[in-house]
C-alpha positions as CSV (number, residue, x, y, z in Angstrom):
1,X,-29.8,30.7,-31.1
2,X,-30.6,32.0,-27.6
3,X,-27.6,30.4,-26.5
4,X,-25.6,32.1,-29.0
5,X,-27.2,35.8,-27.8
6,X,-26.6,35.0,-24.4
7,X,-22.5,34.0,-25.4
8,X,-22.0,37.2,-27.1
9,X,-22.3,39.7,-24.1
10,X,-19.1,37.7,-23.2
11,X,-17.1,38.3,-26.2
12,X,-17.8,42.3,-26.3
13,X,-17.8,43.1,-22.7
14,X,-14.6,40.8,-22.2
15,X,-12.6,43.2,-24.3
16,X,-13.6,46.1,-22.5
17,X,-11.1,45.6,-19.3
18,X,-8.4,44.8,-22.4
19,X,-8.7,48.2,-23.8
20,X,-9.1,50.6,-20.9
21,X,-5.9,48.6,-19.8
22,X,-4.3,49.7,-23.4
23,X,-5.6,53.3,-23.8
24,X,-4.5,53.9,-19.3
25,X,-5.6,57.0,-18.0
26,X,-7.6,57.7,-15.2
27,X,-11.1,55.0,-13.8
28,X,-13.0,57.8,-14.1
29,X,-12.1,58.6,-17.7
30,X,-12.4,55.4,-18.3
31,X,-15.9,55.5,-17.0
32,X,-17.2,58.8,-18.8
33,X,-15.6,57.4,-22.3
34,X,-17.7,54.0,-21.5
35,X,-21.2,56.2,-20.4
36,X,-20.3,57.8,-24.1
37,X,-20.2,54.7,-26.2
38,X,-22.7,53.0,-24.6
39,X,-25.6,55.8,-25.0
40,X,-24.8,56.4,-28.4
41,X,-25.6,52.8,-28.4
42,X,-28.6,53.0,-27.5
43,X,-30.0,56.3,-28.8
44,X,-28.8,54.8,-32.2
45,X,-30.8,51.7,-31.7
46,X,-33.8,54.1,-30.5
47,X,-34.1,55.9,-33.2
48,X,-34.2,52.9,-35.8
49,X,-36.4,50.6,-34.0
50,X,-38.5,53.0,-31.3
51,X,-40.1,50.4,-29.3
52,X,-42.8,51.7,-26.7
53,X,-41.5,52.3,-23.4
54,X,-43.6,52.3,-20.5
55,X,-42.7,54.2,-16.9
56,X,-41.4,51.2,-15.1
57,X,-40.0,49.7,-18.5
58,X,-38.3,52.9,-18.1
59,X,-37.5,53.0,-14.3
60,X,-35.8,50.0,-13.5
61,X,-33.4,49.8,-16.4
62,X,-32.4,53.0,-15.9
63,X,-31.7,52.5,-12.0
64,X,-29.4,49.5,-13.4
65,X,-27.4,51.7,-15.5
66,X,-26.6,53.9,-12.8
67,X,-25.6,51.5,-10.3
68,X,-23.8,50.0,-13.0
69,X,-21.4,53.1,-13.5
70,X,-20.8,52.7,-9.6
71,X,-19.6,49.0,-10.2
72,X,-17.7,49.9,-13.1
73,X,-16.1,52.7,-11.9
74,X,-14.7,50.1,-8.9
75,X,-13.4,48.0,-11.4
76,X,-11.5,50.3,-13.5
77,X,-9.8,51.5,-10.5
78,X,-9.1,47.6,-9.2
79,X,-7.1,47.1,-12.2
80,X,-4.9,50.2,-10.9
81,X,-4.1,47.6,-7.9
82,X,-3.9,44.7,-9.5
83,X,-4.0,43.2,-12.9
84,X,-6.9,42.4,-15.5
85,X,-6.0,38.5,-14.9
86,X,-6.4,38.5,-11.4
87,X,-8.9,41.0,-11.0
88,X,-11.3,39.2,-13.5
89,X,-12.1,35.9,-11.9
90,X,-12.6,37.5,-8.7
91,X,-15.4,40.1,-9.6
92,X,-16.7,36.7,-11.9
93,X,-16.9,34.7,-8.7
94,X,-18.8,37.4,-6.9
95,X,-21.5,38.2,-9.3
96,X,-21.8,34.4,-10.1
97,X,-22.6,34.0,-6.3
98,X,-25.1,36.9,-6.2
99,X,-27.0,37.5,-9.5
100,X,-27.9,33.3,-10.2
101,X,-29.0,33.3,-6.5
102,X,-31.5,36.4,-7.4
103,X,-33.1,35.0,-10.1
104,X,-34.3,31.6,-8.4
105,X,-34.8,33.6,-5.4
106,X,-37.3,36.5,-6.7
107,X,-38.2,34.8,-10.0
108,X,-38.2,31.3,-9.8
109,X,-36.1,30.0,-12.1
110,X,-34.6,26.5,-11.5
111,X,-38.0,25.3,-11.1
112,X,-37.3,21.7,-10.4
113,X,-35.3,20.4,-8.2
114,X,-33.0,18.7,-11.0
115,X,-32.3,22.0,-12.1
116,X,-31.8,23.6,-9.2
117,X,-29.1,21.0,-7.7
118,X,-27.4,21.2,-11.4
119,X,-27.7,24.5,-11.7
120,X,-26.1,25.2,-8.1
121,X,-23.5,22.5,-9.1
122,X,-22.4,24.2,-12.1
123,X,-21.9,27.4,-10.1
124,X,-19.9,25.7,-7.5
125,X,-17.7,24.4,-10.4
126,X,-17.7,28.3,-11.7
127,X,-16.5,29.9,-8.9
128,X,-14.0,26.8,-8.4
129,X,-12.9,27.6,-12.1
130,X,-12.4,31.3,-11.4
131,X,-10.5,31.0,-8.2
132,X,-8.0,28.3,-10.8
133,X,-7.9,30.9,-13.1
134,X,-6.6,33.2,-10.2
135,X,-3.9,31.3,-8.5
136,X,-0.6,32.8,-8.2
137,X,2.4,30.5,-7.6
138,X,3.9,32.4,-4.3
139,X,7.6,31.2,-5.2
140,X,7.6,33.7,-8.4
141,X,8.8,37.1,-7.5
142,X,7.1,39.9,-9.2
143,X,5.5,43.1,-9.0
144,X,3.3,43.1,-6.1
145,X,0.0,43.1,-6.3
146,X,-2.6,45.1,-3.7
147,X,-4.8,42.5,-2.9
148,X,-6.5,44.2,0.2
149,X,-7.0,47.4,-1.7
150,X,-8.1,45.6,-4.8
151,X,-10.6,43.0,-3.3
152,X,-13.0,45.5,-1.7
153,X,-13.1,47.5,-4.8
154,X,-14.6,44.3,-6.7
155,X,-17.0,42.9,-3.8
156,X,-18.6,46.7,-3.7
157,X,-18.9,46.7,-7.6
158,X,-19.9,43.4,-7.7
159,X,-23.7,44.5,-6.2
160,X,-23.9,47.6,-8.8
161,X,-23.5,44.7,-11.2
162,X,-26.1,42.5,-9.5
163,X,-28.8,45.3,-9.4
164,X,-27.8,46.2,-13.4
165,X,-28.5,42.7,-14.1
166,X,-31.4,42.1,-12.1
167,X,-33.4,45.3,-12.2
168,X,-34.7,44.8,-16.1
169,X,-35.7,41.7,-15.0
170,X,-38.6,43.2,-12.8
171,X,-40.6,44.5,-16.2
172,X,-39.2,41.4,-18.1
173,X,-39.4,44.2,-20.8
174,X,-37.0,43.0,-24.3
175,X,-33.6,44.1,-24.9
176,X,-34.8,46.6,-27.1
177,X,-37.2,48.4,-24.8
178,X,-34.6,48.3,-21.8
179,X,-31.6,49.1,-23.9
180,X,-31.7,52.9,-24.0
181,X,-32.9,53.6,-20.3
182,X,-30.1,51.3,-19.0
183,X,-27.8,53.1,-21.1
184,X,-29.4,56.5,-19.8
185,X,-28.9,55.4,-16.3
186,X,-25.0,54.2,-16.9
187,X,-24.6,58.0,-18.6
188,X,-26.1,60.0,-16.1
189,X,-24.5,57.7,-12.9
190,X,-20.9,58.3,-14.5
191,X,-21.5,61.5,-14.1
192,X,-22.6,61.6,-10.7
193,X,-19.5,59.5,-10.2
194,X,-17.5,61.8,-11.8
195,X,-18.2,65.1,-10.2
196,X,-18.8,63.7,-6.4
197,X,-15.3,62.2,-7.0
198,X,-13.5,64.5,-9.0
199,X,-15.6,68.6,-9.0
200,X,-15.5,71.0,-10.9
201,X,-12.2,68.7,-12.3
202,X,-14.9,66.7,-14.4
203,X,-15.3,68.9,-17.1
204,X,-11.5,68.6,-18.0
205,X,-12.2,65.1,-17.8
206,X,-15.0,65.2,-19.8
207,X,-13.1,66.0,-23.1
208,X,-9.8,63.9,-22.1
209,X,-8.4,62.2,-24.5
210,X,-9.0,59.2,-23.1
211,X,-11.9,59.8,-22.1
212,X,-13.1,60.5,-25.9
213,X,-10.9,57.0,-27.3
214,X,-12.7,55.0,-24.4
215,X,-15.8,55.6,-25.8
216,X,-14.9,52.3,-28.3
217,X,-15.5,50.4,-24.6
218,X,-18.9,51.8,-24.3
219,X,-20.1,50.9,-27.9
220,X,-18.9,47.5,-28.0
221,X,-20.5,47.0,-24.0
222,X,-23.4,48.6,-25.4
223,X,-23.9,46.2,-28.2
224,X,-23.5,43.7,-25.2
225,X,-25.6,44.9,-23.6
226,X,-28.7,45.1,-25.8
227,X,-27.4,41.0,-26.2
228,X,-27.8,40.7,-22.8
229,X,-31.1,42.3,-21.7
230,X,-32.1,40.3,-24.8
231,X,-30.6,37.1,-23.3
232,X,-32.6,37.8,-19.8
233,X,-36.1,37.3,-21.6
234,X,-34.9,34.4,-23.6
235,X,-33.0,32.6,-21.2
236,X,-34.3,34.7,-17.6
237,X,-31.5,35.4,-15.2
238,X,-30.5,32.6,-13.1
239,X,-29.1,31.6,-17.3
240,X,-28.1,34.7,-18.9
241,X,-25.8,36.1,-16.1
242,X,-23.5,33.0,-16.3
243,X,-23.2,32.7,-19.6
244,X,-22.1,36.3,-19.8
245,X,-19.4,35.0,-17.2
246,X,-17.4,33.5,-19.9
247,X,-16.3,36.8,-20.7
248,X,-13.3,35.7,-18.0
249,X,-11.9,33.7,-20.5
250,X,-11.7,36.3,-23.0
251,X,-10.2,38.9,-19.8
252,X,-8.0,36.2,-18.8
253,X,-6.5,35.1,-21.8
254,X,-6.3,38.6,-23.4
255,X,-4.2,39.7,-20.3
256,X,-2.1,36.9,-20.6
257,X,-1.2,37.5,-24.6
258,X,-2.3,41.3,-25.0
259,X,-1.3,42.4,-22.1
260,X,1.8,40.1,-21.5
261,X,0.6,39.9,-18.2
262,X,3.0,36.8,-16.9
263,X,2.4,33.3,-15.4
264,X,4.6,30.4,-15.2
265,X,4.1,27.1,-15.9
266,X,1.7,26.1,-13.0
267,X,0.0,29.2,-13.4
268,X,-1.1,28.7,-16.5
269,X,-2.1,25.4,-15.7
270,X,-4.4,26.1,-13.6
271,X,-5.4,28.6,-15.4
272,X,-6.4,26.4,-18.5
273,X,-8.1,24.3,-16.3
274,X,-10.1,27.1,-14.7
275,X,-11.1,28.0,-18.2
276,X,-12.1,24.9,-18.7
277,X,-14.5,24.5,-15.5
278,X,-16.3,27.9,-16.6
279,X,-16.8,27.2,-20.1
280,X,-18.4,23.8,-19.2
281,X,-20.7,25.2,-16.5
282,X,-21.6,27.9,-18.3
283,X,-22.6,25.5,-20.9
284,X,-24.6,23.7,-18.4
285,X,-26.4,26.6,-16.8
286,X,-27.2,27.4,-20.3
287,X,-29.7,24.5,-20.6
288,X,-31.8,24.9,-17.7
289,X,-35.3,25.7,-17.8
C-alpha cells in the first residue's frame, strides 16, 4: 500500500504538463490557475479532517509551496521552448540527482551500505532512462527546438522542486498536516511570481480564461500532492521523490499520443527503453529501507 500512495503523485501530477499544453495560454496563467486548484485542495481537505498544525509544521511546508510556484512557473514557460517530451526527462533527471541525494544526506536514509550502492545504482539507471527517453535522432528535420533557452529554465526550477520536496520533510509532519500550508505557500508564491513578472497586468490575469480552466491542474496536483507528503512519512524521501519520477512516463507518452508530439522509429525506441529503465528503478528505490 505505501508503494501504491507513493505511485499515484505520478499519475496526477504527470497529467498536469498534458493539460496546460491543451488549454495554451500564458506560464504565468498557467501558474495562477494551478495555485487555484491546488488551495482549494487543501482548504477542502482542511475543513473535513482539521488536523493540528504546529508553527514549523506550518513554516516549512509553506516555504515549499512557494518555491514550488518559482519552479513551476520555469516549467510552464520551458514547454514554450521546447516540447512536454523533451522537456520532461530533463527536469526528471535533475530532481532525481538532487532530491534522493538530500534525503541520505540530511536524513539518513539508505542506511546500509547495500542500500545505498542499490539505491545510487537505480538512480544512475534513472537518469540513464530519462536521457533514452530524450534522444532526438539529428537526421529528422523538424521544428526546432530551443535547447539553450529551455535547459536553464528546468535546472533553475529543478531546486524550487528540491526545496518543495524536502522542506516537509524537516517536521516529518503527515500529508494531512503539511497539505494546506504547502498549498498556501504554492498560492501566495504564484502570486509574487505573477505581479514581479507581469504588474499591475496580474489582475487581468487573474480572471483569464485560462487561468480559471487551469485550475483542473492544480486540483488534480493537489490531490498529488497530499499523496506525496503522505508518501514522504511512509516511505521518507530518498523513496518517495523517485517514485513520483514515473510521472515521465505518463508526460512522455501522453505527448507522444495526446499531444501528437512526433518521433520516428529510433526515437521511440529509445524511448520505450527509457521507460523501461525508470519504471524498474523506481520500483527498486521503492523497496529500500
Amino acid at each position: 500500500m505505501d508503494i501504491l500512495i507513493g505511485i499515484l503523485p505520478a499519475l496526477l501530477w504527470g497529467v498536469g504538463p498534458l493539460i496546460a499544453t491543451k488549454f495554451g495560454g500564458k506560464p504565468i496563467e498557467q501558474l495562477l490557475g494551478t495555485g487555484y486548484g491546488q488551495l482549494v485542495v487543501g482548504i477542502v481537505i482542511y475543513i473535513f479532517t482539521r488536523p493540528a498544525i504546529s508553527f514549523n509544521e506550518f513554516l516549512w511546508p509553506f516555504l515549499g509551496g512557494v518555491a514550488w510556484a518559482v519552479a513551476q512557473y520555469m516549467q510552464f514557460s520551458s514547454f514554450t521552448k521546447m516540447n512536454v517530451s523533451s522537456a520532461m526527462p530533463i527536469s526528471t533527471g535533475l530532481q532525481l540527482i538532487e532530491i534522493p541525494l538530500c534525503g541520505v544526506i540530511f536524513f539518513g536514509e539508505w542506511g546500509s551500505p547495500l542500500a545505498k550502492l542499490i539505491g545510487f545504482l537505480s538512480i544512475a539507471l534513472l537518469i540513464l532512462g530519462t536521457t533514452c527517453t530524450s534522444y532526438v535522432d539529428k537526421k529528422v528535420v523538424r521544428k526546432k527546438m530551443d535547447y539553450k533557452a529551455g535547459i536553464p529554465l528546468l535546472v533553475i526550477g529543478s531546486f524550487g522542486y528540491t526545496a518543495c520536496s524536502v522542506f516537509p520533510r524537516i517536521t516529518n509532519a503527515s500529508g494531512l498536516v503539511g497539505l494546506l500550508p504547502q498549498t498556501f505557500g504554492m498560492m501566495l508564491g504564484a502570486l509574487i511570481v505573477a505581479f514581479i513578472l507581469n504588474g499591475s497586468e496580474t489582475f487581468g490575469y487573474l480572471k483569464s480564461k485560462v487561468t480559471m480552466k487551469s485550475g483542473i491542474i492544480g486540483i488534480l496536483g493537489g490531490l498529488g500532492t497530499l499523496a506525496y507528503l503522505t508518501s514522504l512519512k511512509l516511505n521518507g524521501v530518498a523513496n518517495a521523490f523517485p517514485l513520483t519520477q514515473m510521472n515521465v512516463v505518463v508526460s512522455t507518452i501522453g505527448g507522444l499520443i495526446i499531444l501528437k508530439e512526433h518521433k520516428n522509429k529510433k526515437e521511440i525506441t529509445f524511448t520505450v527503453v527509457g521507460l523501461l529503465m525508470i519504471v524498474i528503478s523506481a520500483i527498486l528505490i521503492g523497496h529500500l529501507e
